[in-house]
PyMOL Python script that loads the backbone (N, CA, C, O; Angstrom):
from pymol import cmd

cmd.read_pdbstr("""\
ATOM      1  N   UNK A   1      94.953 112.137 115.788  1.00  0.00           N
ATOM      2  CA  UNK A   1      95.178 112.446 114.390  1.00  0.00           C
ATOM      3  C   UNK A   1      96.469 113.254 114.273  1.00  0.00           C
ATOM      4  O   UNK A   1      96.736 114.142 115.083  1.00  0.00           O
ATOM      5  N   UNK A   2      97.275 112.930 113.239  1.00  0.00           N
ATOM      6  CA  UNK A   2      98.953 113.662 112.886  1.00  0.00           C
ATOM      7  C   UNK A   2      98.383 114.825 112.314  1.00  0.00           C
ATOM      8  O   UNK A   2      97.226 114.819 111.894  1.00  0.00           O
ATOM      9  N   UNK A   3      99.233 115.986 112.261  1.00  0.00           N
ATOM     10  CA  UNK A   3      99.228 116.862 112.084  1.00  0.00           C
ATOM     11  C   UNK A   3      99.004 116.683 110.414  1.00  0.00           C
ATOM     12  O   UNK A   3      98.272 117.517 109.881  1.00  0.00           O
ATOM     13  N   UNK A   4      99.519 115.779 109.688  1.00  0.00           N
ATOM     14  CA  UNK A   4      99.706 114.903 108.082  1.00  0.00           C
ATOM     15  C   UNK A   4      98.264 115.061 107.647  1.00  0.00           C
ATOM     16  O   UNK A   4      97.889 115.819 106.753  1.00  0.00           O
ATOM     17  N   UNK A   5      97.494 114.263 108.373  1.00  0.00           N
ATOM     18  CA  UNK A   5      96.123 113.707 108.370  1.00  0.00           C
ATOM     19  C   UNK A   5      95.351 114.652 108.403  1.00  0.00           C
ATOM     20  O   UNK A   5      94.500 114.794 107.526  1.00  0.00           O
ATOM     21  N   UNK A   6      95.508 115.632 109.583  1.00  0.00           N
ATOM     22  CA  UNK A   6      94.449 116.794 109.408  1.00  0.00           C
ATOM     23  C   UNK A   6      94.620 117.546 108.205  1.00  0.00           C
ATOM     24  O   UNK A   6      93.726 117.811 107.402  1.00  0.00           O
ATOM     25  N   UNK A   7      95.904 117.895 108.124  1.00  0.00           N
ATOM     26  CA  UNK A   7      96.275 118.463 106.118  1.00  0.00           C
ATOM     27  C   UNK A   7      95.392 118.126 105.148  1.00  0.00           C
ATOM     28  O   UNK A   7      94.759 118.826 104.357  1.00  0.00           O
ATOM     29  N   UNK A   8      95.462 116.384 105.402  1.00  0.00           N
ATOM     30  CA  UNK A   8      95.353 115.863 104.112  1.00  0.00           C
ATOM     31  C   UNK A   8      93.567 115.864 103.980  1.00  0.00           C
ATOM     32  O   UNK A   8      92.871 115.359 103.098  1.00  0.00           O
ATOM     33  N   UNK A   9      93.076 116.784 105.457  1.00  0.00           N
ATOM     34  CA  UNK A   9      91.560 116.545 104.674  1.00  0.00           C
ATOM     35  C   UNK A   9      91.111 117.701 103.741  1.00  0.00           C
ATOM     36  O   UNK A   9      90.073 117.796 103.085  1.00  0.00           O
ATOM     37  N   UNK A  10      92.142 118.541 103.848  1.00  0.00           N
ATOM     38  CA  UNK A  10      91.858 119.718 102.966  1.00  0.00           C
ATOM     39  C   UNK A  10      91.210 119.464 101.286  1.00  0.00           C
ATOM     40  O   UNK A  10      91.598 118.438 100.728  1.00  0.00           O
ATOM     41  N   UNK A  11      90.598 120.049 100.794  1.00  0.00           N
ATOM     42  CA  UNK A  11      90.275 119.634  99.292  1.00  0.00           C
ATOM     43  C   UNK A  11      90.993 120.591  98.549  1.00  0.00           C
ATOM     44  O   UNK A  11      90.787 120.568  97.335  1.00  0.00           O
ATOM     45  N   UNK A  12      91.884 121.532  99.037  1.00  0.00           N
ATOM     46  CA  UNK A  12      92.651 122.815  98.179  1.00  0.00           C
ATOM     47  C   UNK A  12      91.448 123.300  97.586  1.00  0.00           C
ATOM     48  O   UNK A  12      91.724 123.067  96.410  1.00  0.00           O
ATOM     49  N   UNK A  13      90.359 123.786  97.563  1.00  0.00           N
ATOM     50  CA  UNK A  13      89.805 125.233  97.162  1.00  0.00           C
ATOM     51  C   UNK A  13      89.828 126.192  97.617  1.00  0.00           C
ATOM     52  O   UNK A  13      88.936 126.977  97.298  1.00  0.00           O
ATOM     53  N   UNK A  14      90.983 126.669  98.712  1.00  0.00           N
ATOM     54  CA  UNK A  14      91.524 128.026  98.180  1.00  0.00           C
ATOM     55  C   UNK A  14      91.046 129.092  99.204  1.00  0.00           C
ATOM     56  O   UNK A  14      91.696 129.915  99.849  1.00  0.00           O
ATOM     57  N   UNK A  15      89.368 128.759  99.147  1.00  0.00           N
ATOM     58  CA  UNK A  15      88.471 129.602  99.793  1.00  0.00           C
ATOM     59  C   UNK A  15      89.229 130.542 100.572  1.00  0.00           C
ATOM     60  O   UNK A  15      89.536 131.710 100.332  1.00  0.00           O
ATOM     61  N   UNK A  16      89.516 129.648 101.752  1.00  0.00           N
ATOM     62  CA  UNK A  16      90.382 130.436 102.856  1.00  0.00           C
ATOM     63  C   UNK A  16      91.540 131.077 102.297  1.00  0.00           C
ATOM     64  O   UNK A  16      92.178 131.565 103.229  1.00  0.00           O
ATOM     65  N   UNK A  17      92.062 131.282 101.261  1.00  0.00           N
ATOM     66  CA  UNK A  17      93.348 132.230 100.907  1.00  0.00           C
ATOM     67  C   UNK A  17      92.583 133.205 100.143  1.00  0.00           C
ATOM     68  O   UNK A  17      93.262 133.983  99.472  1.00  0.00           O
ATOM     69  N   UNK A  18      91.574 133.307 100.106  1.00  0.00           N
ATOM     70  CA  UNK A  18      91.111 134.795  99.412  1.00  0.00           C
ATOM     71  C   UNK A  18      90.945 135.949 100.595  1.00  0.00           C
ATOM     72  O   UNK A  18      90.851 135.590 101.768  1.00  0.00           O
ATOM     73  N   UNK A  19      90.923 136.939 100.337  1.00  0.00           N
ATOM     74  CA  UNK A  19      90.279 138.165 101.518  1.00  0.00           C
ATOM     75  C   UNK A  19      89.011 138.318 101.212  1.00  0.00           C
ATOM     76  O   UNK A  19      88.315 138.466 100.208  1.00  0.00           O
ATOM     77  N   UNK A  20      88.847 138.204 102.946  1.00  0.00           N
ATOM     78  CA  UNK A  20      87.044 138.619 102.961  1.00  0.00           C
ATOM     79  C   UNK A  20      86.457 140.026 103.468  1.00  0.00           C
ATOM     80  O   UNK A  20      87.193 140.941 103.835  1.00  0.00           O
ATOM     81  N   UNK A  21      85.525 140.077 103.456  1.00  0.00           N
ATOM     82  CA  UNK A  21      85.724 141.748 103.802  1.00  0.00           C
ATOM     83  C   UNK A  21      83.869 141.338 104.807  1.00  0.00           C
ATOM     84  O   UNK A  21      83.054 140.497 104.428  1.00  0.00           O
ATOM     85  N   UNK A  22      83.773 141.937 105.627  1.00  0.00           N
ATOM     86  CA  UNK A  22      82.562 141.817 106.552  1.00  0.00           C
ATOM     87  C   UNK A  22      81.783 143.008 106.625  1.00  0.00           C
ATOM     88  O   UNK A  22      82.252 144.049 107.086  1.00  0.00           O
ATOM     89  N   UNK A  23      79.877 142.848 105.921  1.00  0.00           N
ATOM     90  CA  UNK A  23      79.385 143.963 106.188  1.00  0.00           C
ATOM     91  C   UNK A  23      78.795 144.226 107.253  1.00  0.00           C
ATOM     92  O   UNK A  23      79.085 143.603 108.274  1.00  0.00           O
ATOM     93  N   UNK A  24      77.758 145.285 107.252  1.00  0.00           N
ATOM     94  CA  UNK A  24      77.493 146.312 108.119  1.00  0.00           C
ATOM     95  C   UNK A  24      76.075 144.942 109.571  1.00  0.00           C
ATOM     96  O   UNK A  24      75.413 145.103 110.597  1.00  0.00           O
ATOM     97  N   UNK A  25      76.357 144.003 108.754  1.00  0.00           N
ATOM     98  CA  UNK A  25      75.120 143.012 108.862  1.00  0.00           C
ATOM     99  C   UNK A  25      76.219 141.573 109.921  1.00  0.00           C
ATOM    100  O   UNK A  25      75.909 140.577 110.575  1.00  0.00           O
ATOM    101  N   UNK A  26      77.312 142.147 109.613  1.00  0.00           N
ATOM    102  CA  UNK A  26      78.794 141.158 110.105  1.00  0.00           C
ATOM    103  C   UNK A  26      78.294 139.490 109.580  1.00  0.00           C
ATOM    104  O   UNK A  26      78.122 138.524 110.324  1.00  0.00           O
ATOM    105  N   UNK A  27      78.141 139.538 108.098  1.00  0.00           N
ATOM    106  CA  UNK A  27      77.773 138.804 107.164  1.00  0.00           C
ATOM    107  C   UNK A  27      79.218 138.809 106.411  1.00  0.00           C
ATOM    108  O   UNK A  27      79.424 139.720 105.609  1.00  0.00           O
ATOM    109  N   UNK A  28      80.005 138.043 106.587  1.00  0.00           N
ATOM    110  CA  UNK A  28      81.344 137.582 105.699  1.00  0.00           C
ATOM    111  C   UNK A  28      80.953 137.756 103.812  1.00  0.00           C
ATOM    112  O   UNK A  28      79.834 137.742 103.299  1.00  0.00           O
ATOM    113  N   UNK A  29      81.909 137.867 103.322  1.00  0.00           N
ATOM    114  CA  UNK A  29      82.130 137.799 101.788  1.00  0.00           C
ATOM    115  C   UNK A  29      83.303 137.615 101.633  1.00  0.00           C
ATOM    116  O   UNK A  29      84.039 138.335 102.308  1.00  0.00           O
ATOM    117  N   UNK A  30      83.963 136.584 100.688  1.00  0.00           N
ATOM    118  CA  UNK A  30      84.694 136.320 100.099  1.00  0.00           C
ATOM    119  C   UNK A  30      85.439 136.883  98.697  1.00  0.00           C
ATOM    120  O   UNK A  30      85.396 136.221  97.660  1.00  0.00           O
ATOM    121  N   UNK A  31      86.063 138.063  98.779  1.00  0.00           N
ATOM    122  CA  UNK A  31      86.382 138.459  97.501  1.00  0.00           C
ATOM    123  C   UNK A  31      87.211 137.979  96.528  1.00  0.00           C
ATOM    124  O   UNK A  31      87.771 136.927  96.837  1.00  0.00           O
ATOM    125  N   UNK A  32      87.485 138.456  95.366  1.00  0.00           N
ATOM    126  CA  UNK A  32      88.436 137.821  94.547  1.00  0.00           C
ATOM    127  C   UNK A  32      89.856 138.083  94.506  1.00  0.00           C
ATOM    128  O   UNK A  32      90.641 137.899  93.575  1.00  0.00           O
ATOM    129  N   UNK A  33      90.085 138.601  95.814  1.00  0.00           N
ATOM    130  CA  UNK A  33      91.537 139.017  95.407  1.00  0.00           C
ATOM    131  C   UNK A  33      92.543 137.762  96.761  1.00  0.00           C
ATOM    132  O   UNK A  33      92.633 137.911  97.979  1.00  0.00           O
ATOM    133  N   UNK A  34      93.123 136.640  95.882  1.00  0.00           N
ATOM    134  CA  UNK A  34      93.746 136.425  97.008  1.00  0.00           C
ATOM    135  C   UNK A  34      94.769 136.533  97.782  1.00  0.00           C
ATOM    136  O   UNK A  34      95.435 137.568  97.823  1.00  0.00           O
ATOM    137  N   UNK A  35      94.930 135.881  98.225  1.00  0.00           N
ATOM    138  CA  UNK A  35      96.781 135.795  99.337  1.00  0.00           C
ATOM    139  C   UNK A  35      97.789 136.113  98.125  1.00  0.00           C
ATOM    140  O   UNK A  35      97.430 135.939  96.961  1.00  0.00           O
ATOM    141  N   UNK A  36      98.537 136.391  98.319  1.00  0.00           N
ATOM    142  CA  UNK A  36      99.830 136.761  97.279  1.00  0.00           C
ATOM    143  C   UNK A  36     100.799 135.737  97.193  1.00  0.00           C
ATOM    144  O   UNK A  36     101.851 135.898  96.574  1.00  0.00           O
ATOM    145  N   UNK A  37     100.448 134.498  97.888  1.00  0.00           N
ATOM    146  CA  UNK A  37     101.371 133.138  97.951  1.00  0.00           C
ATOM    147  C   UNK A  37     100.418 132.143  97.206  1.00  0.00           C
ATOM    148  O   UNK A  37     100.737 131.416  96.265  1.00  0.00           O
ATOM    149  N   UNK A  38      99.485 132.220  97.659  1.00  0.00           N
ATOM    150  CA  UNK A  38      98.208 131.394  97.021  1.00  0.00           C
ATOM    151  C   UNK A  38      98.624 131.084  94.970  1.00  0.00           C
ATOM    152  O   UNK A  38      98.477 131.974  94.132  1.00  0.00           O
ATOM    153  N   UNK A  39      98.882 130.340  94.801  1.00  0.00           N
ATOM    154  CA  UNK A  39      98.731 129.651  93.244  1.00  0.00           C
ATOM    155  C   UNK A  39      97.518 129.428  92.875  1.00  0.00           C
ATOM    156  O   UNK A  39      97.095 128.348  93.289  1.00  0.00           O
ATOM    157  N   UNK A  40      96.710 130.099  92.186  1.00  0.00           N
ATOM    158  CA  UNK A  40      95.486 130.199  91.885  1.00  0.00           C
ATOM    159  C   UNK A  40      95.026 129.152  90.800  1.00  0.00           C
ATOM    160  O   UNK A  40      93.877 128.992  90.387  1.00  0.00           O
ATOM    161  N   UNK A  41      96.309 128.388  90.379  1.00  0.00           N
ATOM    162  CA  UNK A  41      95.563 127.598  89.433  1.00  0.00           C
ATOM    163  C   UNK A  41      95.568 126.158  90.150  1.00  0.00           C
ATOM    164  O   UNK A  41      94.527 125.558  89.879  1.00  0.00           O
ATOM    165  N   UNK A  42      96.363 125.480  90.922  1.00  0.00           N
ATOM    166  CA  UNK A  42      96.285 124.478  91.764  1.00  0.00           C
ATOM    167  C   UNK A  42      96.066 124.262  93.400  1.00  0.00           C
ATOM    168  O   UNK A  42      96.305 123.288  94.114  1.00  0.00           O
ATOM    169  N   UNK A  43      95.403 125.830  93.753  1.00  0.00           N
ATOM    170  CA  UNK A  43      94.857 126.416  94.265  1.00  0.00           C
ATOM    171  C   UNK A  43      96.117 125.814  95.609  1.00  0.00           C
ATOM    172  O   UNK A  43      95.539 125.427  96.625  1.00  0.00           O
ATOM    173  N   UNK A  44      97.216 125.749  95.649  1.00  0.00           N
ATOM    174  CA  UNK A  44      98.197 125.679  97.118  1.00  0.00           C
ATOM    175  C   UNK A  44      98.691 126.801  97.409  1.00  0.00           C
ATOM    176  O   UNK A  44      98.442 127.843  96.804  1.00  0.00           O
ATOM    177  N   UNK A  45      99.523 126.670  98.476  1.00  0.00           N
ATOM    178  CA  UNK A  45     100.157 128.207  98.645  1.00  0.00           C
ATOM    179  C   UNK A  45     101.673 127.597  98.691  1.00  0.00           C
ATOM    180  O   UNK A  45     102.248 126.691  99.294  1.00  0.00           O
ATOM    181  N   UNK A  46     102.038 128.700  97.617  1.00  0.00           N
ATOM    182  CA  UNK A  46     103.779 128.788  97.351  1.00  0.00           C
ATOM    183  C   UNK A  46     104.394 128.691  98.258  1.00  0.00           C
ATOM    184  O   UNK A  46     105.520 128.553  97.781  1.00  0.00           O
ATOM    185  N   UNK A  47     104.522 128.650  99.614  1.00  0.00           N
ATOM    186  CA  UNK A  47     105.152 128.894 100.614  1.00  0.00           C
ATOM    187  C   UNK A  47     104.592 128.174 102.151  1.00  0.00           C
ATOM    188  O   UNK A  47     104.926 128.484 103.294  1.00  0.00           O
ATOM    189  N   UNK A  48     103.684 127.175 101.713  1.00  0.00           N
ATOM    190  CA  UNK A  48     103.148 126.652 102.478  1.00  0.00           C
ATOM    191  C   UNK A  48     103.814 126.369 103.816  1.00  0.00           C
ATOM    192  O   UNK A  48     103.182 126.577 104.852  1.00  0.00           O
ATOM    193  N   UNK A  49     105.071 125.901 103.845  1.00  0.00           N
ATOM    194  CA  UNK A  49     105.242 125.416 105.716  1.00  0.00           C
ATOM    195  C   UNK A  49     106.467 126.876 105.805  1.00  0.00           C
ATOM    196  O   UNK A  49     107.491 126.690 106.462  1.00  0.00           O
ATOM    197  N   UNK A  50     106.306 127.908 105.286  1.00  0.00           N
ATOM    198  CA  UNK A  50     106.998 129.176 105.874  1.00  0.00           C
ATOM    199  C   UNK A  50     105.006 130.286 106.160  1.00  0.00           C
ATOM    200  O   UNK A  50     104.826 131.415 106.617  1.00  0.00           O
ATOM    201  N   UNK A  51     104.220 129.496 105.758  1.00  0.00           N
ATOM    202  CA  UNK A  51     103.094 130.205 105.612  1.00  0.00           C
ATOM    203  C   UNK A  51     103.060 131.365 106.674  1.00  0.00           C
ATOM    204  O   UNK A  51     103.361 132.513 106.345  1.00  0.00           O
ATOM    205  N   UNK A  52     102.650 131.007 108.073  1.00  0.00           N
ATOM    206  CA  UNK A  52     102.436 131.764 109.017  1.00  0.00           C
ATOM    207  C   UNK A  52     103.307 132.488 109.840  1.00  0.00           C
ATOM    208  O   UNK A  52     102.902 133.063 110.850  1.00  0.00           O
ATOM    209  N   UNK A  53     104.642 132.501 109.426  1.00  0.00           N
ATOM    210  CA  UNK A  53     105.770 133.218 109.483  1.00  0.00           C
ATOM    211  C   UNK A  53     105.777 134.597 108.335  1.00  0.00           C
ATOM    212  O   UNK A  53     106.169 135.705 108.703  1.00  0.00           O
ATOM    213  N   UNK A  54     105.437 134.414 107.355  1.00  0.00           N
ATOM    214  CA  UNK A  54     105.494 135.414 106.305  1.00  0.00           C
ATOM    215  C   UNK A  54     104.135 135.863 106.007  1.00  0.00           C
ATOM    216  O   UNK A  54     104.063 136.506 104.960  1.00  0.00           O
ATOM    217  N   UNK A  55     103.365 135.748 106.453  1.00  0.00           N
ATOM    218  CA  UNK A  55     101.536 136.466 106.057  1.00  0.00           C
ATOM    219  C   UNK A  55     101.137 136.403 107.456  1.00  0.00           C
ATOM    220  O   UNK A  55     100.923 135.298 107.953  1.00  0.00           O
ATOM    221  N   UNK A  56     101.020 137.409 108.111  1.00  0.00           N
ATOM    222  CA  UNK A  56     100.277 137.596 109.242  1.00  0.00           C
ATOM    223  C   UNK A  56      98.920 137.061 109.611  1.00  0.00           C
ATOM    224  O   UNK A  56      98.507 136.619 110.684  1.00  0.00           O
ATOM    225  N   UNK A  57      98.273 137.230 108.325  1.00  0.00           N
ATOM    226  CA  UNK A  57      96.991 136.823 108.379  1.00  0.00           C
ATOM    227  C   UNK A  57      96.465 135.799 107.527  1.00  0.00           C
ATOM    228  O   UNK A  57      95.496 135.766 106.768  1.00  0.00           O
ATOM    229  N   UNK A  58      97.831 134.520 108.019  1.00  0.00           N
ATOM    230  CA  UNK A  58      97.373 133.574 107.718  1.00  0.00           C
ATOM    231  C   UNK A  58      97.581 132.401 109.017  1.00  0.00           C
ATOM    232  O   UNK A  58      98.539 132.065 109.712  1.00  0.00           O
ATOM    233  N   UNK A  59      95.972 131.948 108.913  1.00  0.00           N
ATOM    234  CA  UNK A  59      95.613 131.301 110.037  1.00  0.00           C
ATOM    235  C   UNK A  59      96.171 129.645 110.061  1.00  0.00           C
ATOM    236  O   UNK A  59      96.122 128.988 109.021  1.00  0.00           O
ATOM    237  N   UNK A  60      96.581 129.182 111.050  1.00  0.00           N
ATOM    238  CA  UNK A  60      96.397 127.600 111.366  1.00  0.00           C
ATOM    239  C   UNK A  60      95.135 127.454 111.438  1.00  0.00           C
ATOM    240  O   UNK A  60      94.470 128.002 112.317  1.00  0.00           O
ATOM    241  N   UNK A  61      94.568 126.595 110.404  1.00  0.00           N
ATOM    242  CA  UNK A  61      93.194 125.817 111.000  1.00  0.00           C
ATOM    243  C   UNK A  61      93.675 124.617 111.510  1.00  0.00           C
ATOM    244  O   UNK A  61      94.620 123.936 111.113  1.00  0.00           O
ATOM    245  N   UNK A  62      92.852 124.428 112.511  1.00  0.00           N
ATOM    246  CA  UNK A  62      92.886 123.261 113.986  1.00  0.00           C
ATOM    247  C   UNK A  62      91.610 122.943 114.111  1.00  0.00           C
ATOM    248  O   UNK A  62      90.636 123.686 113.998  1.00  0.00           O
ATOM    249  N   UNK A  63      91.666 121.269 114.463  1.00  0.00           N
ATOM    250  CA  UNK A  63      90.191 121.238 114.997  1.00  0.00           C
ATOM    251  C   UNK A  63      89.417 122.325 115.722  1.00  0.00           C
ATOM    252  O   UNK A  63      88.298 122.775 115.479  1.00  0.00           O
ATOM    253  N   UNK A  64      90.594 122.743 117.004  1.00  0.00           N
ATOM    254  CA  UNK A  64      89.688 123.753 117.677  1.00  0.00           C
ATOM    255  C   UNK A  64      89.405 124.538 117.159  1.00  0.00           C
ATOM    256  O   UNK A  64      88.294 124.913 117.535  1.00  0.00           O
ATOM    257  N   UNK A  65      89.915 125.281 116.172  1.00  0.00           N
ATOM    258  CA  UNK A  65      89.756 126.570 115.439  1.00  0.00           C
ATOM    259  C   UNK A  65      88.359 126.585 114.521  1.00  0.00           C
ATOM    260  O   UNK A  65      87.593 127.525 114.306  1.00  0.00           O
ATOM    261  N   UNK A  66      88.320 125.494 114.156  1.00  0.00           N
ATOM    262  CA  UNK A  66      87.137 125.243 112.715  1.00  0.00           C
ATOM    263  C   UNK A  66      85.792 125.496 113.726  1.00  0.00           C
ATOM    264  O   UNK A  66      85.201 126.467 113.253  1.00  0.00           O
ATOM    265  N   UNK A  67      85.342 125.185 114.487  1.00  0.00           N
ATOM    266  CA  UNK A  67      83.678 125.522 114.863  1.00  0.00           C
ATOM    267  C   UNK A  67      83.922 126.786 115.244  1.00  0.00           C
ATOM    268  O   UNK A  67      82.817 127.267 115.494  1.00  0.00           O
ATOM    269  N   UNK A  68      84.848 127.678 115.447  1.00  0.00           N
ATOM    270  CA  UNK A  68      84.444 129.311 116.004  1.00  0.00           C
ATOM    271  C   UNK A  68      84.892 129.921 114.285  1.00  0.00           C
ATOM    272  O   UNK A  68      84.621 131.088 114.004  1.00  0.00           O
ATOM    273  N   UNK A  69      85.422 129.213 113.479  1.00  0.00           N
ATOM    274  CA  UNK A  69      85.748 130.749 112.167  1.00  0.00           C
ATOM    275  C   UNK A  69      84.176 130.405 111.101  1.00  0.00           C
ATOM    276  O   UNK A  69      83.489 129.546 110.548  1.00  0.00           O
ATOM    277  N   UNK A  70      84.298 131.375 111.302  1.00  0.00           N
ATOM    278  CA  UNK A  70      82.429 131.879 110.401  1.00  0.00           C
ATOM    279  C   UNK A  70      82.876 131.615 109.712  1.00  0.00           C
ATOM    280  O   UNK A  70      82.243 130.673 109.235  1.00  0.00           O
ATOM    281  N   UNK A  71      84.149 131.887 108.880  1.00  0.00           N
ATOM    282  CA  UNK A  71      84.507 132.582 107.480  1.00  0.00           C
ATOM    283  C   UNK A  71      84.441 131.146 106.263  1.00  0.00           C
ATOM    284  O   UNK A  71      84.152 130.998 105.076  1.00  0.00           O
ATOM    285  N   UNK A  72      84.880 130.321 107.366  1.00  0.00           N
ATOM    286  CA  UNK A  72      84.944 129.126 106.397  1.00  0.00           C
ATOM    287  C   UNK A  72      83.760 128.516 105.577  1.00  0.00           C
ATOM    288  O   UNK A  72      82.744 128.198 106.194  1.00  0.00           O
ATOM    289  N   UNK A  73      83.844 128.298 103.941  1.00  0.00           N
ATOM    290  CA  UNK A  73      82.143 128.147 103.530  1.00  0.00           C
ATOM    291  C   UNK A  73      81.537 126.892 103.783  1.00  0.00           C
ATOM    292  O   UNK A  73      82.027 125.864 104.248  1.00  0.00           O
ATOM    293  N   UNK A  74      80.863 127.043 103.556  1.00  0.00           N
ATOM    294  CA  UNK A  74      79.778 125.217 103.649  1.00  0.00           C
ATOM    295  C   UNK A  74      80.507 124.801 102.692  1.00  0.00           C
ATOM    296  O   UNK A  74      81.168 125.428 101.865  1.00  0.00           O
ATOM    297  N   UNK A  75      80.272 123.166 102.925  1.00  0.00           N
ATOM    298  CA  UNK A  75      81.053 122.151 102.377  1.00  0.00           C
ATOM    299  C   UNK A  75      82.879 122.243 102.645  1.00  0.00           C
ATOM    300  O   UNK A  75      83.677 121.435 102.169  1.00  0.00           O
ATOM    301  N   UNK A  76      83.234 123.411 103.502  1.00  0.00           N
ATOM    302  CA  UNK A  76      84.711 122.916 103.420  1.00  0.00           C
ATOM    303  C   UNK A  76      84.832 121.821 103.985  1.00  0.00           C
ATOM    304  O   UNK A  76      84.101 121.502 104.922  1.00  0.00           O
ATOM    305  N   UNK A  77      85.547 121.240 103.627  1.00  0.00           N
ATOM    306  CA  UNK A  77      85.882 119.840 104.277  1.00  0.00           C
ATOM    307  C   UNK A  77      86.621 119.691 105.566  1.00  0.00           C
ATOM    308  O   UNK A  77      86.654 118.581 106.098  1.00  0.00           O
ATOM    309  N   UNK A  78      87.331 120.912 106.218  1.00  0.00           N
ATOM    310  CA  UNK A  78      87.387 120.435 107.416  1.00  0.00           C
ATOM    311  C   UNK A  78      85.990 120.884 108.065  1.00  0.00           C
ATOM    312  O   UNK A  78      85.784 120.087 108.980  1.00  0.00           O
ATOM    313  N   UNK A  79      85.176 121.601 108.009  1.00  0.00           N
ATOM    314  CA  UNK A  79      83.640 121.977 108.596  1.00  0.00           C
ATOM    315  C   UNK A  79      83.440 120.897 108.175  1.00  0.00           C
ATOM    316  O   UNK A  79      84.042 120.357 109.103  1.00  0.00           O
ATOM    317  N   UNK A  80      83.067 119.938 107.485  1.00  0.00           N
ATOM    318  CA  UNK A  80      82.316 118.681 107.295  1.00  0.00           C
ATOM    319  C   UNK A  80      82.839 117.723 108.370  1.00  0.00           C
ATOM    320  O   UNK A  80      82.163 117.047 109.145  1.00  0.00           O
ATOM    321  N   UNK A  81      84.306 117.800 108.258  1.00  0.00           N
ATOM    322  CA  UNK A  81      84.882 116.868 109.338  1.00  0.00           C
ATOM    323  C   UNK A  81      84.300 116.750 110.631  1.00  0.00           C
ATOM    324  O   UNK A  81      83.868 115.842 111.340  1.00  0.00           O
ATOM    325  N   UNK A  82      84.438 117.980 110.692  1.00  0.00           N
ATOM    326  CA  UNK A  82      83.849 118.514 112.413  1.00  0.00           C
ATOM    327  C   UNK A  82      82.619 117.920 112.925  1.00  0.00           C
ATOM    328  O   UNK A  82      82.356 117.416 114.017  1.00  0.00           O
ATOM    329  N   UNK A  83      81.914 118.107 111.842  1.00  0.00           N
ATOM    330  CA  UNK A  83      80.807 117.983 111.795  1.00  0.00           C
ATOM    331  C   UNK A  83      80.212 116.534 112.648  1.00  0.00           C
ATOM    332  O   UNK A  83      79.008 116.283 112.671  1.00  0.00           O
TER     333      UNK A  83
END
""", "prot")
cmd.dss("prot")
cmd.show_as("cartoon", "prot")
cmd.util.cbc("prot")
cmd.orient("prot")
């Protein structure tokens, strides 16, 4: 699979550009405040292929990556992929 293809299974909701914050239970939450590149109404990020150069804590998702990040919710579509 091209690097194109894995992109294109994304559905843009965003999820992953919000901050999550983890409680005392190391139970993830998703808050409302997101990435500062993130376009909240067509839910992309402004800066997409400078992404991980300019936000530290923004991740490559990779096949390998998707079965170890908790953070990602049900139904994302690359977790479905995986699946």
């Amino acid at each position: 699979m091209t690097q194109a293809e894995w992109e294109a299974i994304c559905q843009r909701c965003g999820t992953c550009c919000f901050e999550k914050k983890i409680d005392k239970q190391g139970i993830v939450h998703t808050t409302a405040i997101p990435c500062r590149f993130l376009d909240i109404h067509n839910r992309s990020c402004r800066i997409y292929s400078q992404r991980l150069q300019a936000e530290e804590d923004c991740i490559k998702l990779t096949p390998e990556l998707i079965t170890d990040l908790k953070w990602l919710p049900d139904g994302c579509a690359y977790r479905d992929y995986i699946k």
